[in-house]
Backbone bond lengths (Angstrom), bond angles and torsions (degrees), N, CA, C in turn:
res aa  C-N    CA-C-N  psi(-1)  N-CA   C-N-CA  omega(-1)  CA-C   N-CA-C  phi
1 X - - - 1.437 - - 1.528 108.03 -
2 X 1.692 102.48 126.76 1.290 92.15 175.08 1.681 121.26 -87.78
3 X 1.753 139.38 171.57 1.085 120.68 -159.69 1.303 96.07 -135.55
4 X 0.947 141.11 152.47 1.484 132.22 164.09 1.810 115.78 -103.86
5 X 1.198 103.74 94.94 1.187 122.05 -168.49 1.327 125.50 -87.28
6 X 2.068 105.84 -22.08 1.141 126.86 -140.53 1.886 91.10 -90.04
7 X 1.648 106.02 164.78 1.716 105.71 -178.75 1.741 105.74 -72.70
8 X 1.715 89.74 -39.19 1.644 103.99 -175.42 1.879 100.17 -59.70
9 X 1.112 138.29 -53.29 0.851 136.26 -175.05 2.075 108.72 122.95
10 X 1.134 114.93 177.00 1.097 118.57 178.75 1.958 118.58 -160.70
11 X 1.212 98.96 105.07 1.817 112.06 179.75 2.028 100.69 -50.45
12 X 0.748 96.99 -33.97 1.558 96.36 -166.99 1.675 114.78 -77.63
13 X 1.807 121.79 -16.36 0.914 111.01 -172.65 1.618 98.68 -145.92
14 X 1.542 98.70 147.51 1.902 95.04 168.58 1.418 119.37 -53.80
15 X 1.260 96.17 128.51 1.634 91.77 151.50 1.600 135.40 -86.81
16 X 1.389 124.42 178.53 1.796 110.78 173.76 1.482 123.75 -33.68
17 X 0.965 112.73 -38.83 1.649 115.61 -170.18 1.658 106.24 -77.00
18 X 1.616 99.80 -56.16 1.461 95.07 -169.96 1.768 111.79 -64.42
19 X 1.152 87.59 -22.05 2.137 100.96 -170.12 1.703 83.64 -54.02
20 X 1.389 122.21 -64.83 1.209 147.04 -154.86 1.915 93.21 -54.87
21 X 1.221 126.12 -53.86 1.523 119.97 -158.51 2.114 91.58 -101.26
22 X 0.643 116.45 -2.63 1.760 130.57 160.03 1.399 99.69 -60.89
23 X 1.447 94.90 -57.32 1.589 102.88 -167.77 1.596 121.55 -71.57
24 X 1.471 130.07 -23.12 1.229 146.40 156.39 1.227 98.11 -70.09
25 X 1.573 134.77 -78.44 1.732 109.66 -162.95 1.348 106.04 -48.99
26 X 1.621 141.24 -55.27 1.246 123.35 -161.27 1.699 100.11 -65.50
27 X 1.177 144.92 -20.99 1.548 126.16 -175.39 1.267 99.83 -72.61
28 X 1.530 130.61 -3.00 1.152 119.87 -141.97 2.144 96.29 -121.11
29 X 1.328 95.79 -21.52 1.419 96.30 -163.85 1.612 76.74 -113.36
30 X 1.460 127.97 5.10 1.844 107.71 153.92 1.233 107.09 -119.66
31 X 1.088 135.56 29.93 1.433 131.28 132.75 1.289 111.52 -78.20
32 X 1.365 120.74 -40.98 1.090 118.55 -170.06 1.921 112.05 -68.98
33 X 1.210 92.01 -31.73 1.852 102.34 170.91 1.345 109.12 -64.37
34 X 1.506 128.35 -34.57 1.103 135.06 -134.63 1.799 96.17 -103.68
35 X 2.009 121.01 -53.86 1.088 113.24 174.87 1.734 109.85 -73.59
36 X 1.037 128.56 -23.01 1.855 131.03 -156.42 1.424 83.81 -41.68
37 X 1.325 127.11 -71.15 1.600 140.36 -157.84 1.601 97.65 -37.47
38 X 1.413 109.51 -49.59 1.514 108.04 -145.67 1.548 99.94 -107.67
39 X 1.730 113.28 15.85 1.491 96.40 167.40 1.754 87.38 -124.88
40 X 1.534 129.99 21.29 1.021 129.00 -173.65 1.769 111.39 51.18
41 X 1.452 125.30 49.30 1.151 124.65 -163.60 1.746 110.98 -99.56
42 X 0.736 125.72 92.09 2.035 120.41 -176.33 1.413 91.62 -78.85
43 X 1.683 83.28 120.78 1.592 91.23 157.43 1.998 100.87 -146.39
44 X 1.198 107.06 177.69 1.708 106.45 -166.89 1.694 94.26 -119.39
45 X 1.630 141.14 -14.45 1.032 117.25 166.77 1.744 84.48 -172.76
46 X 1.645 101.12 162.55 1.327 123.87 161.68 1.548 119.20 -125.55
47 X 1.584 121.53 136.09 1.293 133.21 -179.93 1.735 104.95 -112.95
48 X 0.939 104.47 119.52 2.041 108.50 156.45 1.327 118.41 -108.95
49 X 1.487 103.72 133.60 1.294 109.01 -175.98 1.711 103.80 -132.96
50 X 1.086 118.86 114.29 1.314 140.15 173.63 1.674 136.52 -85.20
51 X 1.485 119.06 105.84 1.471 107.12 -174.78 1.243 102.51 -118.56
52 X 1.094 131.05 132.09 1.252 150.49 -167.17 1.802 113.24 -93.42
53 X 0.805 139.78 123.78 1.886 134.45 154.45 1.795 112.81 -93.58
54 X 1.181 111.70 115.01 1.018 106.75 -164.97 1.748 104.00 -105.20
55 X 1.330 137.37 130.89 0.902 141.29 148.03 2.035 140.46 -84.46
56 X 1.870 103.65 128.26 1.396 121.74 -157.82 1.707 93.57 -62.58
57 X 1.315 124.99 -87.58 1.191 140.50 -140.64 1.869 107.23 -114.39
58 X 1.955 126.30 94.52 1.167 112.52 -14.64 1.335 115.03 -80.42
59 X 1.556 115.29 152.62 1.194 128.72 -179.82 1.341 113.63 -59.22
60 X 1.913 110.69 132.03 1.281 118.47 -152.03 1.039 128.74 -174.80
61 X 1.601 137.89 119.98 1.471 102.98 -167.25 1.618 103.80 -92.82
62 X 1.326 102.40 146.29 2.032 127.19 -166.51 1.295 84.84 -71.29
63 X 1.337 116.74 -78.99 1.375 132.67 -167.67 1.461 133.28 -117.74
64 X 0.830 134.32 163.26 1.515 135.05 168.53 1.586 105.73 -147.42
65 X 1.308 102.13 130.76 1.776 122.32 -167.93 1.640 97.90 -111.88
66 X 1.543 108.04 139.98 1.384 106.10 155.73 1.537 144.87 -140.10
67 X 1.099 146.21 147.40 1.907 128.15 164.25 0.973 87.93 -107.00
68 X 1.667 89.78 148.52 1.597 110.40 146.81 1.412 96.54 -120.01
69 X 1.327 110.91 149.75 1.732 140.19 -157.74 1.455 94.32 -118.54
70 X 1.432 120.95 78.93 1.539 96.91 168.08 1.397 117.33 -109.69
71 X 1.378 114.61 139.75 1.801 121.49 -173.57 1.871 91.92 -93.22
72 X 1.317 94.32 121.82 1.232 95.63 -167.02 1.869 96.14 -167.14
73 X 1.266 115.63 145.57 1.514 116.60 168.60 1.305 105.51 -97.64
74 X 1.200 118.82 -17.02 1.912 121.48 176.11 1.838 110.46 -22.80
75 X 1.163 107.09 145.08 1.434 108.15 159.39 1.536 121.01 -68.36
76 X 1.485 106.60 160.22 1.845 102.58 -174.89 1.621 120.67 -66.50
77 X 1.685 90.02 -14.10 1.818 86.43 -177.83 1.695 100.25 -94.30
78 X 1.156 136.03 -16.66 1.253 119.25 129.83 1.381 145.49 -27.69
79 X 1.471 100.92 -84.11 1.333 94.33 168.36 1.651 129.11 -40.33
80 X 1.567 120.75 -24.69 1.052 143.65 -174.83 1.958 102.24 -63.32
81 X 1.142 84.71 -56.59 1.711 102.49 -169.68 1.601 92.74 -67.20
82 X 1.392 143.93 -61.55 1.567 130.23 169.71 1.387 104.23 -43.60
83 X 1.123 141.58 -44.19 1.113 117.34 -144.31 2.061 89.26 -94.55
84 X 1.295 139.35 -25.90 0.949 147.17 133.31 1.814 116.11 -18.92
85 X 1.255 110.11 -81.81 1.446 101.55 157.40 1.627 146.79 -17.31
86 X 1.117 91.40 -48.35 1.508 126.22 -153.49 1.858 88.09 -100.56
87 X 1.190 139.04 -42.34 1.752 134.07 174.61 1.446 89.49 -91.34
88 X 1.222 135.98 0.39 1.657 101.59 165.68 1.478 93.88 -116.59
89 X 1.089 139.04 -7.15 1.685 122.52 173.28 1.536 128.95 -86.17
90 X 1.528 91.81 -13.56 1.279 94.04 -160.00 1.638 115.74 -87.18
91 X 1.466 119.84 129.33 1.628 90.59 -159.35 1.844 85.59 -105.46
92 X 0.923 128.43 28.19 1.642 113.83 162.26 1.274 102.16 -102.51
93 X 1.454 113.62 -44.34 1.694 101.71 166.31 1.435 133.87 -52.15
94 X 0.952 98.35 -48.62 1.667 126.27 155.40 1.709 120.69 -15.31
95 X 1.385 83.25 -73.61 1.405 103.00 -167.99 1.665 108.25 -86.43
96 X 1.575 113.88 -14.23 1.507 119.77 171.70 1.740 96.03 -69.90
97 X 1.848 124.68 -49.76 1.243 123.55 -143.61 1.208 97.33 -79.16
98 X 1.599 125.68 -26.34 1.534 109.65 155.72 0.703 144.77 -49.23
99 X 1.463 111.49 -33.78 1.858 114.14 168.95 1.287 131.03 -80.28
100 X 1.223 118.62 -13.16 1.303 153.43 -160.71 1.525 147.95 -149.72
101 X 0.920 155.71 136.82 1.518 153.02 -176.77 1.954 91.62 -62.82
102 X 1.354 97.91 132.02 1.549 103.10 -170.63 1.987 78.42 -146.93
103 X 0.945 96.54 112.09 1.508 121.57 175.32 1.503 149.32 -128.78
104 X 1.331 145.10 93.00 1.552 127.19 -141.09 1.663 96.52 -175.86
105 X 1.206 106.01 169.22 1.406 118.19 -164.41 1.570 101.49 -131.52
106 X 1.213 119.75 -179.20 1.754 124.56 -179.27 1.407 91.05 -143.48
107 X 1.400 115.42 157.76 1.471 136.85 176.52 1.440 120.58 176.90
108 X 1.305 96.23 156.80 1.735 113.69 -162.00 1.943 95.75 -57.36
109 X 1.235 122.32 158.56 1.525 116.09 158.62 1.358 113.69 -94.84
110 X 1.694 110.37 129.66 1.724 94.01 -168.59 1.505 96.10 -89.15
């Protein structure tokens, strides 16, 4: 993995922050792999989309916002219950929402 370490910056590789919200969507789309089985949930794909608020002075992120995009015919109190699952299992989310405002919603993909 490449890292972007550099002051100039680098297009080709994450830097700290993005490494950091990389690291929340994937806890987030393997929980979601991880309960589907065990709440018998069919779905055909998941999307995460992540917005970040970043704070200057000390430098920090304020917030972090999220969707999850699931293509799924499930009912909403379903989907409700994964997406339930999925903020209490996840321990990168977890351990981000302690430090931070970790915030986001789930919904069908139209």
């Amino acid at each position: 993995m490449v890292l972007d370490t550099d002051v100039s910056g680098r297009r080709d590789a994450f830097n700290p922050a993005e490494l950091l919200l990389a690291a929340v969507a994937a806890c987030m789309i393997k929980g979601i792999e991880r309960v589907t089985p065990m709440l018998k949930f069919d779905l055909r794909g998941v999307d995460v989309r992540l917005t970040d608020v970043r704070q200057d002075s000390p430098p920090m992120m304020a917030s972090i916002d999220y969707e999850l995009i699931v293509d799924t015919d499930e009912d909403d109190r379903r989907l409700e219950l994964l997406h339930q699952n999925v903020r209490k299992y996840g321990m990168i989310s977890n351990t981000v929402a302690a430090a931070t405002k970790l915030h986001g919603v789930i919904r069908r993909k139209t």
